[in-house]
Every structure is written in structure tokens, then in C-alpha cells.
C-alpha positions in Angstrom: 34.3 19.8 -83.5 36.0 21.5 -80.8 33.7 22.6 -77.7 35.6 24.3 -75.0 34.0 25.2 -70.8 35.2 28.2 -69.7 37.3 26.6 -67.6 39.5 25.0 -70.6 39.3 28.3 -72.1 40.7 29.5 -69.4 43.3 27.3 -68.7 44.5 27.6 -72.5 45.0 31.6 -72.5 47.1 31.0 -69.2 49.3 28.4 -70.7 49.6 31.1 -73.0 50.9 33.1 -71.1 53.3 31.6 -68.4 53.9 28.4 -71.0 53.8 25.6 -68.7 51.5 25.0 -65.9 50.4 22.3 -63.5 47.4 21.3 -62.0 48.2 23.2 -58.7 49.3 26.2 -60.9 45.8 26.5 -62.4 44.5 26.6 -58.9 46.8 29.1 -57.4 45.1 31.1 -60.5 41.6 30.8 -59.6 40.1 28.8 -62.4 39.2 26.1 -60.3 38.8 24.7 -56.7 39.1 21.3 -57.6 42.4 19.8 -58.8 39.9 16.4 -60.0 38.2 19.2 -62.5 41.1 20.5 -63.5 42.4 17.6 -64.7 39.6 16.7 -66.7 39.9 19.7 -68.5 43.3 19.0 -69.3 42.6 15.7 -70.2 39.9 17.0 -72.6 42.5 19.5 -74.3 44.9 16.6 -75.1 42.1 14.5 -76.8 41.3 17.7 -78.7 44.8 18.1 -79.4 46.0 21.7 -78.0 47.7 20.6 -74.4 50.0 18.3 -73.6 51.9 16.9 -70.7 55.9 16.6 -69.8 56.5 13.8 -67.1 59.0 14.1 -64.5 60.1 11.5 -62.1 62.1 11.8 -59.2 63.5 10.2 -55.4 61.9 12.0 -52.7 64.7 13.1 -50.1 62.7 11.4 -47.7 63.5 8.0 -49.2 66.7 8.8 -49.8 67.2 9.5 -46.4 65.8 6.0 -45.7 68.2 4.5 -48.1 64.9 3.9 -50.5 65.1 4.2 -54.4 61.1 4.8 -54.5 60.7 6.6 -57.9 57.8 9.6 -57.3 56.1 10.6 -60.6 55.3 14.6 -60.2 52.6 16.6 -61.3 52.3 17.2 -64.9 53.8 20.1 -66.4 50.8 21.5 -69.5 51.7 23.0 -72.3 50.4 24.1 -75.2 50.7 22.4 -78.9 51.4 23.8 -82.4 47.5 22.9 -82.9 47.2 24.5 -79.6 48.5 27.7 -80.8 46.8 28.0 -83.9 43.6 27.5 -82.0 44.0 30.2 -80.4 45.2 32.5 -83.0 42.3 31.6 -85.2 39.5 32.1 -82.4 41.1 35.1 -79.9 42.6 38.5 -80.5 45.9 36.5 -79.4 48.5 36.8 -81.7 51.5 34.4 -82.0 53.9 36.9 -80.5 52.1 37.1 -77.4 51.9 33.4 -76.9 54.7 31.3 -74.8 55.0 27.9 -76.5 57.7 25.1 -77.4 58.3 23.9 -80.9 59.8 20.8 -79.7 59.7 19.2 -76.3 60.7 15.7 -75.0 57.4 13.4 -73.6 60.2 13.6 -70.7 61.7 16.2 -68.6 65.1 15.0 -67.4 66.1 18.3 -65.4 65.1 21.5 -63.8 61.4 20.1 -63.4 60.9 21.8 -59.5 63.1 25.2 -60.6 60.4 26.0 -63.2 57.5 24.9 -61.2 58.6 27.4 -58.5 59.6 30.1 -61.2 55.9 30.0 -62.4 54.4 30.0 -59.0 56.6 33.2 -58.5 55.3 34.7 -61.4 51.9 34.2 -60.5 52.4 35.7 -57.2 54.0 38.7 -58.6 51.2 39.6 -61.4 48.7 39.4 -58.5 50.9 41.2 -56.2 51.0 44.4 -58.9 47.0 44.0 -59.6 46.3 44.1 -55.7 48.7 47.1 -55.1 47.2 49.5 -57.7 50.3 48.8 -60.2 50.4 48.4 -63.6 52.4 47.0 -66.6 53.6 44.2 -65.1 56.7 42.9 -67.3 57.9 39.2 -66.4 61.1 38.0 -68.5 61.7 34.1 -68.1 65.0 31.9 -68.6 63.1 29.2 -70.4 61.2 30.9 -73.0 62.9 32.2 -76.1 63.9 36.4 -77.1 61.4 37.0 -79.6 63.8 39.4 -81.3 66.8 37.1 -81.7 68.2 36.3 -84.8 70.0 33.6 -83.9 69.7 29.9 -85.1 69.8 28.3 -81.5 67.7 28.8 -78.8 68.2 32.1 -77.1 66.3 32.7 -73.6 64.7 36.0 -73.3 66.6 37.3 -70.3 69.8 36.2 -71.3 72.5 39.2 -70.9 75.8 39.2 -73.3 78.8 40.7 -71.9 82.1 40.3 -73.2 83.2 38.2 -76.5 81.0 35.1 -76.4 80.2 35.2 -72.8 76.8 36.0 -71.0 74.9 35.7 -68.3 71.2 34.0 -68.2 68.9 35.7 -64.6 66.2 33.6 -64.2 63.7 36.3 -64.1 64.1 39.5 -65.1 60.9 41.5 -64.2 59.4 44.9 -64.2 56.5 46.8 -63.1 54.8 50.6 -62.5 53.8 51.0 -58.7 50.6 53.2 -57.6 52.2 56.4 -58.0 53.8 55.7 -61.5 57.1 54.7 -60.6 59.2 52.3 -62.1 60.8 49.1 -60.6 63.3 46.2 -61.9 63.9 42.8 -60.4 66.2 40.3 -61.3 65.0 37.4 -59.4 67.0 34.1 -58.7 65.3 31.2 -57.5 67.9 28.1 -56.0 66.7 24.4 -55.1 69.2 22.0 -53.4 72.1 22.8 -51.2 74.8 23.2 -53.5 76.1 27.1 -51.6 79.2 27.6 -53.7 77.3 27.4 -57.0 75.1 29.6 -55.7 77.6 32.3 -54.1 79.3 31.9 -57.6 76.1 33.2 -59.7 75.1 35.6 -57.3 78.7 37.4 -57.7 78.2 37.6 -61.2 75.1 38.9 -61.1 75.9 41.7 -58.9 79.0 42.5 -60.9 76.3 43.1 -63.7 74.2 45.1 -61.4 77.0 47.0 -60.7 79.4 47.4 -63.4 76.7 47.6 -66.3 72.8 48.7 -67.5 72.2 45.4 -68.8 69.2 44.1 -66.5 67.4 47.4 -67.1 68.3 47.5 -70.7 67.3 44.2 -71.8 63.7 45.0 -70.5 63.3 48.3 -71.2 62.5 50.0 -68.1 65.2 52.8 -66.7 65.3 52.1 -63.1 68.1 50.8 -60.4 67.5 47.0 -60.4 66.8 45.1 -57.0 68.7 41.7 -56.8 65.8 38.9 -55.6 67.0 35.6 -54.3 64.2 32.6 -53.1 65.5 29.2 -51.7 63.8 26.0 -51.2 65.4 25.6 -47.6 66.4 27.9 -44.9 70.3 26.4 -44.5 71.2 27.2 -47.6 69.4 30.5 -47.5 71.2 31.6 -44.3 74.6 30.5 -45.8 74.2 31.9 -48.6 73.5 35.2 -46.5 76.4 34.9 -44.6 78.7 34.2 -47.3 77.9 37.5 -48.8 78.4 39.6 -45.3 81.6 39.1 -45.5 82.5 38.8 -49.3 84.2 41.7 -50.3 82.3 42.4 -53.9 79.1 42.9 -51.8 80.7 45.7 -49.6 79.3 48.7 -51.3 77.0 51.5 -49.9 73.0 50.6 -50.0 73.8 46.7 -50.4 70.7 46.4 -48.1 68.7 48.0 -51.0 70.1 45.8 -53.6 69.8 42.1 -52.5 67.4 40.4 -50.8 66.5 37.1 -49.5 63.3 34.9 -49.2 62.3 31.1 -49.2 60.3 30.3 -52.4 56.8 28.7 -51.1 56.5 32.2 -49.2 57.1 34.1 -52.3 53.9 32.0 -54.2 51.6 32.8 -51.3 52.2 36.6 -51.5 55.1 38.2 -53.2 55.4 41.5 -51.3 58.1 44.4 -50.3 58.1 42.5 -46.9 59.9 39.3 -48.0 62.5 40.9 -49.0 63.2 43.9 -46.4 63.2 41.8 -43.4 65.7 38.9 -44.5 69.0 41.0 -44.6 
């Protein structure tokens, strides 16, 4: 027999919803003060069979910079199971179109562990951010969850945008939302980890060629409004490079750039995402 707290019902309806959380995640949400509480919850959803866990291992820069090969095991990253998702179809007014899960994950995660961990944090931030400042209909479209209305074999991420032939281009984030007064806003939000600045200069022209050149951004989630470009950074240098790179790059010389782009450094974003952050960085 299942018996679930509050808490672990709690935790299960947002694993629902953002697909993957960690123990500081479920904190940043509210549901508990402790971390030590939290994780007995989780624990007691895995021996009930509707969470489970990813691992992710990784050299601190630290010791690298020390010449150390010190593996550091992360937090877990939740996540509901199939059992997990019938559970809550049976016993909420869930349905399985609303709910973000995985049919097949790895015990493992090899890659991208820290750029979805800040990708959720952001979202987070950004649903509170709406609630707090009398908004609504808060929209949040996420590279690693699947387009419910694809028809394709393979897995297709929800924000992906086709262009020309086989190509396309996959945002991050793609997010929408209605402000106070009713008025509609779009965000295509980038979030960059590491140092690598010509990758990053590379995407960012492509994605303002979109912007530009094409509806797609709004399209693809349905709201009719001039998309903002958001970019967060784990690191300052690579933010301020990245900054000047696009100063003096010709595809980014076009009237109102300064209402287009903006700039931020992530663990800012997940304490309060707000206009601020990304008005004062250009």
C-alpha cells in the first residue's frame, strides 16, 4: 500500500512538472527547509517505486587547478517512473499530457548534468517571478523534454525550430507569459557553462538570425509577440566576452539591439528572475 506526506505528494506533482529535480530544487520551491527531509521523501518514493535518481560525477575545477583527479559525485537528479506516472494519473486530475517524464533513462548521466540543473532553477525563478508580478499564463518550453505533437519516431525536443531542408535550431528555453496589464511577452533564453566563447558567439548568431529573419520562436509557442533574446553564464569572463564580441559583430548592428538581447549570470537569475537582470547588463 502506498501512503504518501504531503511533502512526497508534493514533490511528485513538481517532478511533474519541471521533470527532473534535485534536492536543492525542491527547496528553492518551498516544500521543505530541510534538504535531510527531503531526501527521505525521495528515498521513500523510490522504495514505493515512482522516483528515481540519475547520478553524475564530475572533477571539481578546483582540483583541477591543483592537478587533482578527485571524482565529486553531484546531487541527484529525481525523476519520475512509468509507475510514477501512472500513480498519478490514477489518483490526481493529472493527465499524461500534462506530465514531463522519460521513457528511458541511463542509471548515469554522462553530459549536460549542471546545464539542466541551472535550466530548472531558471524556470523556477521565472514561474515565481510571473505569480509575484500579477502575471499569468506562464508558458515554459524546455530543450530536454519531448514536442508532444510530433509525429516523428526519434526524440524531438519541444522547442526545437526547423528551418531550411533538414536543418534546425534547438533554444534552450523558449518561454512565454501575460504581464499585469494583459500583455504578451516571449523569451528565448540561453543558458552557457564553461568558457568555450566561440561556441557560444556561434549559437547566439544563429539565434538572432531566427529572431530576425523569421516568426519561429513566437510560432512554435503560440504567443504573437516580438521575442526578447536571454543569455545566463556561469562566469563573468565569458559573459563579458561574449558581450563584447557582439558590440562589434556586424549581424547584431540593427536598431533596438538593446531591447533584444540581454545578458545575466545564472545563479542571479534563480534568486529572482526580473526585468532588472537583463536591462542593466548591455
Amino acid at each position: 500500500m502506498i501512503w504518501l506526506t504531503p511533502q512526497m505528494e508534493s514533490i511528485l506533482r513538481y517532478l511533474a512538472h519541471y521533470k527532473y529535480l534535485t534536492v536543492s530544487h525542491v527547496v528553492k520551491l518551498w516544500i521543505s527547509k530541510s534538504k535531510d527531509k527531503t531526501r527521505k521523501s525521495f528515498l521513500q518514493l523510490m522504495k514505493y517505486g515512482l522516483a528515481n535518481r540519475q547520478i553524475h560525477s564530475s572533477v571539481s575545477e578546483n582540483a583541477k587547478r591543483k592537478g587533482f583527479l578527485q571524482v565529486t559525485r553531484n546531487e541527484f537528479l529525481r525523476h519520475l517512473t512509468k509507475r510514477g506516472v501512472d500513480f498519478l494519473c490514477n489518483n490526481t486530475e493529472l493527465e499524461i499530457e500534462e506530465i514531463r517524464y522519460s521513457k528511458k533513462l541511463s542509471k548515469r548521466l554522462k553530459n549536460d548534468y549542471f546545464h539542466r540543473v541551472s535550466t530548472i532553477f531558471i524556470h523556477i525563478s521565472f514561474e515565481r517571478w510571473v505569480e509575484e508580478s500579477g502575471g499569468s499564463n506562464p508558458k515554459f518550453l524546455v530543450y530536454y523534454d519531448s514536442n508532444k505533437n510530433s509525429t516523428k519516431p526519434k526524440f524531438e525536443a519541444e522547442t526545437r525550430l526547423s528551418l531550411w531542408g533538414d536543418k534546425h535550431f534547438t533554444p534552450d528555453v523558449i518561454c512565454s507569459y501575460l504581464d499585469a496589464q494583459g500583455k504578451p511577452h516571449v523569451y528565448c533564453l540561453e543558458v552557457y557553462n564553461g568558457n568555450r566563447l566561440g561556441y557560444v558567439t556561434k549559437q547566439l548568431e544563429k539565434l538572432f538570425w531566427i529572431l530576425d529573419n523569421t516568426t519561429l520562436i513566437e510560432d512554435r509557442i503560440g504567443i504573437d509577440a516580438v521575442p526578447c533574446i536571454l543569455v545566463t553564464f556561469d562566469n563573468e569572463a565569458l559573459m563579458e566576452k561574449t558581450m563584447s564580441h557582439i558590440k562589434e559583430s556586424d549581424i547584431f548592428q540593427v536598431e533596438g539591439i538593446e531591447n533584444l538581447i540581454h545578458f545575466a549570470i545564472d545563479s542571479a537569475v534563480w534568486k529572482e528572475f526580473t526585468v532588472l537582470w537583463i536591462l542593466n547588463k548591455w
